[in-house]
C-alpha positions in Angstrom: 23.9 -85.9 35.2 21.9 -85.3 38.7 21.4 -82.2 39.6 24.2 -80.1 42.4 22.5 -77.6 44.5 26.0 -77.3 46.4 27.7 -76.6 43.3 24.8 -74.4 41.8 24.8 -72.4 45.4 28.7 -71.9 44.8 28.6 -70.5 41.4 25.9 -68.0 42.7 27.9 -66.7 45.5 30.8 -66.3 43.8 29.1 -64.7 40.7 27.2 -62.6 43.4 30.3 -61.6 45.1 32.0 -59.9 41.9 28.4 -58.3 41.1 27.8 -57.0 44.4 31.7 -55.3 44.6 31.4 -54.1 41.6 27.5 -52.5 41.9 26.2 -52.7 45.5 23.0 -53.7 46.4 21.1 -51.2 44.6 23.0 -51.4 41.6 23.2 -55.1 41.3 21.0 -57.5 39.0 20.1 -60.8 39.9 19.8 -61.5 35.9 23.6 -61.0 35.5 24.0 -62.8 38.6 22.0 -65.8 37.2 24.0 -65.8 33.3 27.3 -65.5 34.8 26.5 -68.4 37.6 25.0 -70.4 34.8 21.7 -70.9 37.1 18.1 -69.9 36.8 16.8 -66.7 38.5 14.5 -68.6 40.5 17.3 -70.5 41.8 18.8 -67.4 43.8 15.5 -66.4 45.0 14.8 -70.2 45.9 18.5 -70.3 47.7 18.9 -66.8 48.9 15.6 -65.0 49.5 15.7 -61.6 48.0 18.6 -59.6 46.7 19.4 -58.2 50.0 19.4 -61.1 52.1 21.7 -62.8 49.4 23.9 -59.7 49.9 24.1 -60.7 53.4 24.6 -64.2 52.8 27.8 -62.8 50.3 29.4 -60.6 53.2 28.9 -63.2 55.4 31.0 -65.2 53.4 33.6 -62.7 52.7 34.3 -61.4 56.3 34.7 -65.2 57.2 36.9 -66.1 54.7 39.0 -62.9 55.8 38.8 -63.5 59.7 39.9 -66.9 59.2 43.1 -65.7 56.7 43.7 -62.9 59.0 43.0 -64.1 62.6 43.7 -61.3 65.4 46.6 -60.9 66.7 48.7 -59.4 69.2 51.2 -57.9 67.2 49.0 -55.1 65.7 51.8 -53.6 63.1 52.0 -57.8 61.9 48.4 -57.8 61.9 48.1 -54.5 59.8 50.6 -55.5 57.3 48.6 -59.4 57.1 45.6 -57.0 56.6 46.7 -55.1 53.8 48.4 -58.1 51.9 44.5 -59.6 52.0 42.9 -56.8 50.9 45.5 -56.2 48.4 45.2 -59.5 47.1 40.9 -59.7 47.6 39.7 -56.3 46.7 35.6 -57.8 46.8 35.7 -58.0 50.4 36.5 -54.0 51.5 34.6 -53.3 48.2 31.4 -55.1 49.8 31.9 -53.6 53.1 32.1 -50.0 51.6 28.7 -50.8 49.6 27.6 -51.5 53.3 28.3 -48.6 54.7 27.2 -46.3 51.5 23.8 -47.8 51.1 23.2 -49.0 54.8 24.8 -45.8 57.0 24.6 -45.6 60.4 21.9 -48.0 60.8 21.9 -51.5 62.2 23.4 -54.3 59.8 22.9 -58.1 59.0 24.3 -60.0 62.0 25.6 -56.4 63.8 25.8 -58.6 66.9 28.2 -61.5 65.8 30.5 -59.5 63.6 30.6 -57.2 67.2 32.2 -60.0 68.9 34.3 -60.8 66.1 35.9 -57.0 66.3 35.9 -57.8 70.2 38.3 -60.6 69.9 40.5 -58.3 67.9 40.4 -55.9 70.4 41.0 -58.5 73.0 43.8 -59.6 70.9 45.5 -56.0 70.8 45.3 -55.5 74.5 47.0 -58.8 75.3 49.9 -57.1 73.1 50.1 -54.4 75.5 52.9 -54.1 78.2 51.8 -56.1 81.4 48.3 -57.2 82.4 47.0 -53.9 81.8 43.6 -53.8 79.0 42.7 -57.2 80.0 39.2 -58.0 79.6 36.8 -58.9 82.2 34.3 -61.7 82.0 31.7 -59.4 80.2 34.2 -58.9 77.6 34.9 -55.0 78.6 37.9 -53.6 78.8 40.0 -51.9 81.6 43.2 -50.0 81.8 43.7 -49.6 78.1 41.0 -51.1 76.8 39.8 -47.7 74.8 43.2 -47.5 73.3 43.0 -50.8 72.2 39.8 -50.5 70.6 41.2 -47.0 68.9 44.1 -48.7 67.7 42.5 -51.7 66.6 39.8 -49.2 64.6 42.8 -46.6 63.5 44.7 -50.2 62.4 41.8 -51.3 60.1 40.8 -47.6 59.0 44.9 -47.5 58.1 44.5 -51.1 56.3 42.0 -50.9 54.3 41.6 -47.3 53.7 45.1 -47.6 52.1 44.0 -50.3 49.3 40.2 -48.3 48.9 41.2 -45.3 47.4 44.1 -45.3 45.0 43.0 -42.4 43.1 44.0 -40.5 46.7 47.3 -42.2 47.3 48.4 -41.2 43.7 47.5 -37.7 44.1 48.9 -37.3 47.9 51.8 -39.5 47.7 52.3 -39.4 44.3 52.5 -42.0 41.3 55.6 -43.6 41.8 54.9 -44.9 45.7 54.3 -48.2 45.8 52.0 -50.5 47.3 55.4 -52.3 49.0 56.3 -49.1 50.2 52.3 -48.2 51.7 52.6 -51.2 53.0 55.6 -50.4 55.4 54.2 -47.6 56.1 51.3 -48.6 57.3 52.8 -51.0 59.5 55.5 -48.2 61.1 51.9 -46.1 62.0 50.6 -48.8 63.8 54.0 -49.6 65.4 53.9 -45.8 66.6 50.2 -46.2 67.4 51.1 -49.1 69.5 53.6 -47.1 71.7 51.7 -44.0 72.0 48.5 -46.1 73.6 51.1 -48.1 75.7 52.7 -44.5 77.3 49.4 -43.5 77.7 48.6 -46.6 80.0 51.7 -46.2 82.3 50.1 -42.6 82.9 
């Protein structure tokens, strides 16, 4: 049987992806990678490059797959609740975007520039949602009128999101064991919503 690089490269990523959600960066290992991919170590460096640059290659991949599941959208409550059903249903992404932020902080990250734009046409997306013309952007993609409360709401919409599914040790303490993930999910959606109307007063001021 010849010999699949594409299929090799898949089983590395997606053993990659489980590794690096579960372990980060620092905690990974490219041997455990390698057994549960079924491919040899030299392989992934061959493929990938170092462990970091396949971690970039696996975020990548995993803020793709979620932009393209969860495309922005106007209706930022709709959005929100799309949000959470993703992360509820693919834990590795948030997981790997935590690890990020935990072993990378406030410094610059793998492709800072095109995942930028990406969050732009979210925020682009939120401000077309908004009462009127107001928060349009111009040509050089910033934002008047409402623009900052369109890029607060679409940051308090993803902190809301996400943060919601990434610590349920906090949500059983705070809201206690028998709320469910149906019911955070509502509830996240009504913040939003109310989210959504305070930034539109505020842009009739």
């Amino acid at each position: 049987m010849a010999y699949d690089s594409t299929a090799t490269k898949e089983r590395i990523l997606a053993a990659a992806t489980a590794e690096f959600a579960a372990h980060g960066v620092a905690g990974a290992r490219v041997d455990r990678i390698a057994a549960q991919a079924k491919a040899n170590k030299r392989a992934i460096y061959d493929y990938f490059g170092d462990k970091s640059k396949l971690f970039a290659v696996v975020l990548e991949r995993a803020l793709a797959e979620l932009a393209d599941a969860v495309p922005p959208s106007g209706d930022l409550p709709g959005y929100a609740e799309n949000l959470f059903d993703y992360h509820r249903a693919h834990p590795e992404a948030l997981r790997l975007v935590m690890w990020e932020a935990l072993e990378v902080g406030d410094r610059p990250v793998p492709a800072e520039e095109a995942r930028t734009r990406h969050y732009q046409d979210k925020i682009r997306a939120a401000a077309s949602g908004d009462s009127g013309d107001s928060g349009g952007s111009d040509e050089s993609g910033e934002f008047g009128g409402q623009g900052g409360d369109a890029r607060t709401r679409v940051f308090f919409t993803l902190a809301l999101a996400g943060w919601s599914i990434a610590m349920p040790q906090l949500r059983r303490m705070v809201l206690g064991p028998d709320y469910s993930l149906d019911d955070l999910r509502a509830d996240v959606a009504r913040s939003v919503r109310a989210l959504s109307a305070t930034g539109g007063a505020s842009g009739e001021e």
